[in-house]
C-alpha positions in Angstrom: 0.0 0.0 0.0 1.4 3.7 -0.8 1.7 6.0 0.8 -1.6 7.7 -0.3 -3.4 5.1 -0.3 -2.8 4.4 3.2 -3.8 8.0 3.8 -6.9 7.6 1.4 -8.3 4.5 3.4 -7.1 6.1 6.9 -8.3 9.2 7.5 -11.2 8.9 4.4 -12.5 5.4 4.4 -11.2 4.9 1.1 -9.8 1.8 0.0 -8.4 1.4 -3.7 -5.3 2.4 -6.0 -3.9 5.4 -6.0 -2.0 7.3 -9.5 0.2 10.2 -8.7 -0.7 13.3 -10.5 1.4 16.2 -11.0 0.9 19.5 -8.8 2.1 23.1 -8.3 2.4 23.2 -4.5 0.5 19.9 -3.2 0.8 16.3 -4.1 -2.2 14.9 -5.7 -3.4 11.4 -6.2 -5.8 9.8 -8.1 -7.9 7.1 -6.1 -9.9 4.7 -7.6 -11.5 2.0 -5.1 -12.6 -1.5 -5.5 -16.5 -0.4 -6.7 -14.6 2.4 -9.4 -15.6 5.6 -7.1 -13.1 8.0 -8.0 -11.6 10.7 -5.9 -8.6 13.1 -5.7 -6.5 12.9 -3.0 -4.6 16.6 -2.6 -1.7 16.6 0.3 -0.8 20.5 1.6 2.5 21.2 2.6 2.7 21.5 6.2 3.3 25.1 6.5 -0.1 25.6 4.6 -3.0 27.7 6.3 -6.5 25.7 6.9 -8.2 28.7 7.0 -7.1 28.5 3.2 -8.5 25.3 2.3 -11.6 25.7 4.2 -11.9 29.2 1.9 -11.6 27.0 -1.1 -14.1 24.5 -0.2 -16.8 27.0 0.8 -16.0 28.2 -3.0 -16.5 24.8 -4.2 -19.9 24.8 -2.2 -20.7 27.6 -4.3 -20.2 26.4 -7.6 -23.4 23.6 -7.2 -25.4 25.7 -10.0 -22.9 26.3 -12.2 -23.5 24.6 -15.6 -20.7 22.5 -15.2 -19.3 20.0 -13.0 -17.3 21.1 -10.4 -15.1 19.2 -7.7 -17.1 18.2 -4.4 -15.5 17.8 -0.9 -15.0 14.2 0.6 -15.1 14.9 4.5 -12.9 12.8 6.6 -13.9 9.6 8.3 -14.6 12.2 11.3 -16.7 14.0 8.8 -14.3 17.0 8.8 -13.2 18.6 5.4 -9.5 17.8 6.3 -6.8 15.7 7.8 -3.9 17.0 9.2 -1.1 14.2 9.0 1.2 13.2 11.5 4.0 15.5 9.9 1.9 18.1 9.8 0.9 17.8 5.7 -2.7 18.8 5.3 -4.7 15.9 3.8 -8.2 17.4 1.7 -10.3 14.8 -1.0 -12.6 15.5 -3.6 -15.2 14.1 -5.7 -13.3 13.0 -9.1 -14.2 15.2 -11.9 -14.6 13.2 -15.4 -13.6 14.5 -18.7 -10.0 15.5 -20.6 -8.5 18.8 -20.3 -9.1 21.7 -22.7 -5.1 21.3 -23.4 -5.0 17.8 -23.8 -8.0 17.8 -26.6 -6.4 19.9 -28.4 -7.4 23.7 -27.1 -9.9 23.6 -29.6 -11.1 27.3 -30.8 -14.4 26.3 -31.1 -15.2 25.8 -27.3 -13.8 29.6 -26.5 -17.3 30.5 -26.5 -18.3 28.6 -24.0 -15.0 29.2 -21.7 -16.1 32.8 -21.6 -19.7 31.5 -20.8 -18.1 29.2 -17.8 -15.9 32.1 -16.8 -19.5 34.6 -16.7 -21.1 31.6 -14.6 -18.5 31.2 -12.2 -18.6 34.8 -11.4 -22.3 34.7 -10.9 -22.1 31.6 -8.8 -19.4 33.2 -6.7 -20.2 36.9 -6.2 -21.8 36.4 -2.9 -18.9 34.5 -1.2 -17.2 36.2 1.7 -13.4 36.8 0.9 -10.7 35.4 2.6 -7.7 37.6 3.8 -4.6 35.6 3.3 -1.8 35.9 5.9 0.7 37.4 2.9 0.7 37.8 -1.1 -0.5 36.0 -3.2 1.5 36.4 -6.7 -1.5 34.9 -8.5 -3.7 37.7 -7.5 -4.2 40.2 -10.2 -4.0 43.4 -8.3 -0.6 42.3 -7.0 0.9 41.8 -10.2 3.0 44.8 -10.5 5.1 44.0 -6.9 5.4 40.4 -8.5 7.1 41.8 -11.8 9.0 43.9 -10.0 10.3 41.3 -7.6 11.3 38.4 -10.1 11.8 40.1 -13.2 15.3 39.7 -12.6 14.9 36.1 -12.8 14.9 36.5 -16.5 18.3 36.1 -18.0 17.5 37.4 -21.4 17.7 41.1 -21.6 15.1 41.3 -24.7 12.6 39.4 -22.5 13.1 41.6 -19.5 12.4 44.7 -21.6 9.0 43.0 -22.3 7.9 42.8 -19.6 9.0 46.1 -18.3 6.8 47.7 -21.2 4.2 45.0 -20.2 4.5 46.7 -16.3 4.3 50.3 -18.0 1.1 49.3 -19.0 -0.1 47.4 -15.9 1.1 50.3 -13.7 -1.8 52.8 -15.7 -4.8 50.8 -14.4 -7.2 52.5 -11.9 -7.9 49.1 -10.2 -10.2 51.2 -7.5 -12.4 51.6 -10.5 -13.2 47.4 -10.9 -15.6 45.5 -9.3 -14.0 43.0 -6.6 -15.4 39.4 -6.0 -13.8 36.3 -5.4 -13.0 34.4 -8.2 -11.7 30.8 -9.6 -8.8 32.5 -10.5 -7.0 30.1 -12.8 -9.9 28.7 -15.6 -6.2 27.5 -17.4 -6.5 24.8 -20.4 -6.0 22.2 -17.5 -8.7 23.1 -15.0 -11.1 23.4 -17.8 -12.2 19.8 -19.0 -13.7 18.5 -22.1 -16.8 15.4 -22.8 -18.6 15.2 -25.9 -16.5 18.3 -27.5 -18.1 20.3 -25.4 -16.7 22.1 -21.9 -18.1 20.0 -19.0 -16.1 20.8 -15.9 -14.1 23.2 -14.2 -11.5 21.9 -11.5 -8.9 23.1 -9.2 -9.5 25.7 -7.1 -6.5 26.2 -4.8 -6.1 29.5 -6.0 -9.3 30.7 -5.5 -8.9 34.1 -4.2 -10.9 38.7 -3.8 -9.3 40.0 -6.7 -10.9 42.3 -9.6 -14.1 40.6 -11.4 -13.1 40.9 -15.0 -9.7 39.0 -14.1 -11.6 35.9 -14.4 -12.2 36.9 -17.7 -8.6 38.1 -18.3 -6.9 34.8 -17.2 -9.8 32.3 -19.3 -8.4 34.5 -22.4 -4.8 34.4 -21.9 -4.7 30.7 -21.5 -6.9 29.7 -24.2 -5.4 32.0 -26.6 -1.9 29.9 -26.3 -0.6 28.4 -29.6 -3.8 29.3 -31.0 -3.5 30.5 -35.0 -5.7 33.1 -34.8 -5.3 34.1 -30.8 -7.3 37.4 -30.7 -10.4 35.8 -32.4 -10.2 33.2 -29.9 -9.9 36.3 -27.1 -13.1 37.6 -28.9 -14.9 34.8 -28.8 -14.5 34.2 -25.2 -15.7 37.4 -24.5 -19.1 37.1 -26.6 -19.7 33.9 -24.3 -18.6 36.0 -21.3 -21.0 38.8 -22.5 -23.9 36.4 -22.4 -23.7 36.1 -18.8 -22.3 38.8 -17.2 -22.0 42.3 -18.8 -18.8 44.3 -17.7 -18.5 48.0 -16.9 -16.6 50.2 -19.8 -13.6 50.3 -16.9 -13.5 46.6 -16.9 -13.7 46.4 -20.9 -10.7 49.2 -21.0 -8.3 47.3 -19.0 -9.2 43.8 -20.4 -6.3 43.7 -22.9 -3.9 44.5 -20.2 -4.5 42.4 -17.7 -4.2 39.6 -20.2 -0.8 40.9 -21.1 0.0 41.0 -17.1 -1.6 37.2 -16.2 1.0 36.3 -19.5 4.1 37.9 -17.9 3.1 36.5 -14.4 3.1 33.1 -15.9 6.6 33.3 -17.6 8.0 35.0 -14.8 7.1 32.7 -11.9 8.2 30.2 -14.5 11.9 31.7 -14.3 12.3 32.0 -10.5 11.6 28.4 -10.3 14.1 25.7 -9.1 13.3 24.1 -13.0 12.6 20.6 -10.8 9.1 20.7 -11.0 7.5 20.6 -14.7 4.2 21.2 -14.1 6.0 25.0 -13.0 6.7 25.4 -16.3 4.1 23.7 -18.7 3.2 27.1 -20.4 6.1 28.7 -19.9 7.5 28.7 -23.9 3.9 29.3 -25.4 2.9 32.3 -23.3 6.4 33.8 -24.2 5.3 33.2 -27.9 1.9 34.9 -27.2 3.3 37.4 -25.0 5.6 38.6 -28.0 3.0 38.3 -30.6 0.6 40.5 -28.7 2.9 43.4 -27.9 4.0 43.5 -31.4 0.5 44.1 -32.8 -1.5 47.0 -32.7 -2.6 47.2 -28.8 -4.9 49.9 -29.3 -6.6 48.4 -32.0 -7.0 44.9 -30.1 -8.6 46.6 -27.4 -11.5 48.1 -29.3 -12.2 45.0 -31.0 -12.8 44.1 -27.5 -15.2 46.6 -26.6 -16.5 46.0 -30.1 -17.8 42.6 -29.0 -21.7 43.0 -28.5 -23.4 41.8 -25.9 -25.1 37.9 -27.2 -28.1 36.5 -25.8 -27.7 33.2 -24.6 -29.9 30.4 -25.8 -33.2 29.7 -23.8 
């Protein structure tokens, strides 16, 4: 028996096979027992805050309209949403999700429609949840961008890509964010957490990042992963914003600053991807195509991308 197994059957009652699955922060596990119930087992490091992971389970709780299928919490064999381990590793299961990632499939430019519909939904299903505070920064949050350019820019060892994303800060460093709805959000609808049956999207995973940031940066980061190694990136951007549109309606200040936060979720991306230790691939799965992206879209006309995106009109979503 492994190690997660073990943990699986003692602290959750569940007794099968476990599969490791790769992870930013946490080991994960898939657990499959004898009558094919399916679960994911995630493992927080040991200096991880509960408060954190009870935050993102009251998120999950949220998400039982959405339109998709979301994760649901296992409790513990003491009927408690997590385990802490005898090391001090924070043990947390969840309902197993079915389907294949956007990524995998393909990223298929046809579905961006619907991402932007998920991403509207999810906002809707999450705008009455009470925020969290977290105990420090989180460099996935979209308002704290600019200190986490700042701080690992130098992390980049070619000079051309550093000047990037200095003009990439320029840009950031304009945004009123005091004009933006807040809400909490998903916070990372990436071509992995977005999963695919019957080419069509069907589930949204993975909410360990969930975190109060702006609203239309759940938009911003469902555009900037789907638009990755796409041909025609911009119409994909485009049509995830019809879908959004269908659901939620921004403000003009949320349209205006759209095209920028994409550019700032990109340079996030590639540079937490260049501080890393390099030992953990997962770190740095999008690391070369958002670098592509990133270059494309500061070469183009950014004035002109940003009208065709308060172009889009406003669709009405099938009865």
């Amino acid at each position: 028996m492994t190690e997660h197994e073990r943990i699986a059957a003692d602290r959750f009652g569940l007794t099968g096979t476990s599969n490791p699955l790769p992870g930013y922060t946490d080991e994960n596990a898939k657990i499959v027992d004898r009558n094919g119930d399916t679960a994911l087992l995630r493992i927080s490091p040991s200096d991880a805050d509960p408060g954190e992971i009870a935050f993102c389970q009251r998120v999950i709780g949220a998400t039982v309209d959405l339109e998709v299928e979301t994760p649901s919490v296992v409790p513990t064999i003491d009927g408690d949403g997590w385990a802490i381990l005898d090391d001090g590793r924070i043990a947390h299961m969840y309902k197993w999700v079915d389907g294949v990632s956007f990524s995998e499939v393909g990223s298929p430019a046809h579905l961006a429609g619907e991402i932007g519909a998920v991403a509207g939904s999810m906002v809707c299903c999450l705008c009455g949840v009470k925020a969290w505070q977290r105990s420090s920064g989180f460099e996935w949050e979209m308002t704290d961008a600019g200190r986490v350019l700042r701080e690992q820019m130098g992390s980049i060892g070619d000079g051309r890509r550093r000047k990037l994303i200095g003009r990439v800060l320029d840009r950031y460093d304009r945004i009123d964010f005091s004009t933006l709805p807040r809400q909490v959000i998903h916070n990372d609808l990436n071509g992995e957490n977005l999963l695919v049956r019957d080419d069509a999207i069907s589930g949204v995973i993975d909410f360990a990042d969930v975190v109060e940031s702006v609203r239309i940066a759940e938009l911003a980061i469902a555009c900037a992963y789907a638009m990755l190694g796409q041909i025609d990136p911009v119409s994909v951007a485009l049509d995830i914003i019809a879908g959004y549109r269908s659901v939620v309606e921004p403000t003009g200040a949320e349209i205006d600053v759209l095209f920028d936060l994409i550019l700032a979720r990109l340079a996030i991306s590639v540079t937490m991807s260049a501080s890393s230790d390099g030992t953990n691939p997962h770190q740095l799965a999008s690391e070369a195509p958002a670098w592509d992206l990133l270059g494309h879209l500061m070469a183009a006309d950014v004035d002109a991308i940003s009208a065709e995106f308060a172009a889009v009109p406003q669709a009405r979503r099938p009865a």
